[in-house]
C-alpha positions in Angstrom: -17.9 -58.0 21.0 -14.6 -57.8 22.8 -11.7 -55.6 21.6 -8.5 -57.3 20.0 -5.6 -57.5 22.5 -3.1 -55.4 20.7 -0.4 -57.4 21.6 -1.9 -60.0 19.5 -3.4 -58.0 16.6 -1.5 -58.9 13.7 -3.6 -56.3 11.6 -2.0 -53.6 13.7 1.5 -54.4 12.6 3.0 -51.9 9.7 3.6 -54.1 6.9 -0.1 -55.6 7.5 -1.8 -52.2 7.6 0.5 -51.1 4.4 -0.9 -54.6 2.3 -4.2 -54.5 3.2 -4.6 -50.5 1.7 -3.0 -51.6 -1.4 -5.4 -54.8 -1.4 -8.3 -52.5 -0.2 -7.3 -50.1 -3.3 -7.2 -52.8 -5.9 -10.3 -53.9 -4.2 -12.3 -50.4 -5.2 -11.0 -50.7 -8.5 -12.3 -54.6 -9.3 -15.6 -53.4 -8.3 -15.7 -50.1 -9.8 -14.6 -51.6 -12.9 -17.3 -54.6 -12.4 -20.3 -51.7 -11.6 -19.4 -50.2 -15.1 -19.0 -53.0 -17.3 -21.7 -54.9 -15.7 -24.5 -53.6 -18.8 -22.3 -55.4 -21.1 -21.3 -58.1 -18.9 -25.3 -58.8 -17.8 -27.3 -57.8 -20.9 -30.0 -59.6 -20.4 -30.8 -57.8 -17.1 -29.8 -55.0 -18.3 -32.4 -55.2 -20.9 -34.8 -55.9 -18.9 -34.0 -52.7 -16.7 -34.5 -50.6 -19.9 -37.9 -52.4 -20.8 -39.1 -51.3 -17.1 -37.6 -47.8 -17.5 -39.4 -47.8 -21.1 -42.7 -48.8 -19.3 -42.3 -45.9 -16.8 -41.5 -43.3 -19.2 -44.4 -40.9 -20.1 -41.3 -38.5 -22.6 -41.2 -39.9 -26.4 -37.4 -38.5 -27.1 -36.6 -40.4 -23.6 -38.5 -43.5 -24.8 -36.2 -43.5 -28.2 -33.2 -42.8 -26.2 -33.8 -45.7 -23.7 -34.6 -48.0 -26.8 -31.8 -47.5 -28.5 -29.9 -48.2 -25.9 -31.6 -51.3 -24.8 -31.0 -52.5 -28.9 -27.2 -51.2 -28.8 -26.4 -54.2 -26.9 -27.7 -57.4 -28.8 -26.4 -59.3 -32.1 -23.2 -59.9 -33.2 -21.3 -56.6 -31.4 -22.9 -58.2 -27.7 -20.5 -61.1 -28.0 -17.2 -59.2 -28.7 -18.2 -56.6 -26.3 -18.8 -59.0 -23.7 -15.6 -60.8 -24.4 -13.9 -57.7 -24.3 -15.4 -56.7 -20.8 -14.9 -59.8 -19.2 -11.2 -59.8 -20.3 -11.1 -56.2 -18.6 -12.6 -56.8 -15.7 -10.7 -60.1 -15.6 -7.4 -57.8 -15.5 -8.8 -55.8 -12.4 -9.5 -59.4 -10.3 -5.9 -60.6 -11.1 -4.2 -57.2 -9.9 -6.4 -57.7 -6.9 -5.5 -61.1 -6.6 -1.9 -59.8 -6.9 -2.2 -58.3 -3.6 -3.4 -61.0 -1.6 0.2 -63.0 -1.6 2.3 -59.4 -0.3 -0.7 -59.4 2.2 -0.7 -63.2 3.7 3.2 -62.9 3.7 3.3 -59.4 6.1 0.6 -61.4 8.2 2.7 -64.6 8.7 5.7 -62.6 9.1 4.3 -60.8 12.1 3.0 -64.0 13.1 6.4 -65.8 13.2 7.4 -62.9 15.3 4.7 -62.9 17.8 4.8 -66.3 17.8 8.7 -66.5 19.3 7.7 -63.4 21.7 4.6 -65.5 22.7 7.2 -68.4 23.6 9.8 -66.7 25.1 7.3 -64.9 27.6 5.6 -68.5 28.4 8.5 -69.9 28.8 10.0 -67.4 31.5 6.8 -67.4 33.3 6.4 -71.0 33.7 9.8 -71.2 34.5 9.9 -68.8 37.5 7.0 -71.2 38.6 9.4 -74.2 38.3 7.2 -75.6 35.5 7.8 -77.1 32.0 6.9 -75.4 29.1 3.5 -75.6 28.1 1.1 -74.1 25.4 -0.8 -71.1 27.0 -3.7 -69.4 25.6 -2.1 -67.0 23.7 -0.1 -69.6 22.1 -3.5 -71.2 20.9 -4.7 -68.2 19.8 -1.7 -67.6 17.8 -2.4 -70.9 16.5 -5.7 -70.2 15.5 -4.9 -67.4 13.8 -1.9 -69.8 11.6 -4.8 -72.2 11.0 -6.9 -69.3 9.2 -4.0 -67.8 7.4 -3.2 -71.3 6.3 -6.7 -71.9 4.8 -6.0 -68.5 2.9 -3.2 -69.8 1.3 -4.7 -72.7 0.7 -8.0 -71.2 -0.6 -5.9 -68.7 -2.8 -4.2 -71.0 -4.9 -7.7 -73.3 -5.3 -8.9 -69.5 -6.7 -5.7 -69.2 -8.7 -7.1 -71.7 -11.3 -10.4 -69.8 -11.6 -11.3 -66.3 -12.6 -15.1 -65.9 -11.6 -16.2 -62.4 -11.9 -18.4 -61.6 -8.7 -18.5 -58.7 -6.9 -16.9 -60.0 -3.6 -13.9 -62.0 -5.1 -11.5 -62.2 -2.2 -14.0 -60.1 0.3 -13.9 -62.5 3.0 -9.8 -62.6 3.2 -9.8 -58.4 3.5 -12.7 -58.8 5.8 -10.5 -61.1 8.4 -8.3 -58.5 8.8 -10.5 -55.9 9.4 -12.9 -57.9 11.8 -12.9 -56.7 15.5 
């Protein structure tokens, strides 16, 4: 795998590095909050994992304790519990979402500007060369990398009109940014 050129390493840019710990922190704390509401959220696998820990267990106060908490989780308190976590963890996937805006904006920012330095330097090369302007490498790489932020706006405001609770919400925008 080849190493980013630095000159055109938009994650290495201040402002990019500064969103994406604040995204990477909300991040921890959507999935931390999924991981302990996700007996509530899944009690029917939870359940399950309490009959097999039942099965396995030779101690009779154990037994009782694992029933009882396999039972603590079914009737009418499972459906206002359940509401109650999803609404929670709900509130951890929007703050996360909340960071993904700041974080596309520092990208294109730095873009914009490495975009114009891009230009400039293709410009004055060709020129000493007695040639017209044309797009270079860099300047299609640059593209490429507008294309992809593009489709992350785009896909961000498809996922604005849904709140789906799964573990890697909004995984594979961080995961650009940090890919060599």
């Amino acid at each position: 795998m080849s190493k980013k050129n630095p000159k055109l390493d938009i994650t290495g840019h201040q402002n990019v590095i500064t969103a994406l710990g604040v995204a990477r922190a909300k991040q921890d704390a959507y999935l931390s909050t999924l991981i302990e509401h996700e007996p509530i959220l899944d009690p029917e696998n939870n359940a399950k994992a309490h009959r097999r820990a039942i099965e396995q267990e030779g101690k009779a106060d154990r037994i009782v304790e694992l029933a009882e908490k396999m039972n603590s989780l079914s009737g009418p308190g499972l459906a206002a519990a359940k509401a109650r976590a999803e609404g929670i963890c709900g509130q951890a996937q929007l703050a996360l979402r909340a960071t993904m805006t700041p974080l596309l904006d520092a990208a294109f920012d730095v873009l914009a500007e490495l975009r114009t330095e891009a230009r400039l330097a293709e410009s004055e090369f060709l020129c000493e060369f007695g040639l017209a302007y044309e797009v270079t490498g860099v300047s299609r790489r640059l593209d490429k990398m507008e294309f992809d932020l593009k489709n992350f706006r785009d896909g961000l405001a498809v996922h604005q009109a849904f709140l789906i609770l799964v573990p890697n919400a909004f995984a594979h925008y961080l995961d650009w940014f940090t890919a060599e």
